[in-house]
Phi, psi and omega in degrees: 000327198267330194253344152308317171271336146333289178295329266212328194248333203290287172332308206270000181240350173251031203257176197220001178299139153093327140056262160283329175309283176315338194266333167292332146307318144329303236262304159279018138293312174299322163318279154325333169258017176265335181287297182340310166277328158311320194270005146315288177308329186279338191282330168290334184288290198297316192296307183287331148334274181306346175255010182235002157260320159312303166323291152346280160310295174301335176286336175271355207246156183274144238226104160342000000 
């Protein structure tokens, strides 16, 4: 029974099927948390944009 289950993880670690599949999921993981931390930066850049043109604005528009 112990050199069956032996041979079974023996196989299964020398086994070379799918392989590439993983290694292609890495790879679009790594993709993705690198767009993640971009589109973090851009959103912080653009959000603070937009809050130095609301200043902007309210400082040239006359006040109600």
């Amino acid at each position: 029974m112990r050199n069956r289950w032996l041979g079974g993880i023996w196989r299964l670690w020398h086994d070379q099927h799918g392989a590439s599949a993983l290694e292609y999921g890495l790879i679009c993981a790594l993709i993705f948390l690198a767009m993640a931390a971009a589109v973090g930066t851009v959103a912080d850049e653009t959000t603070s944009m937009w809050g130095k043109v609301t200043d902007e604005f309210n400082a040239v528009a006359p006040q109600p």
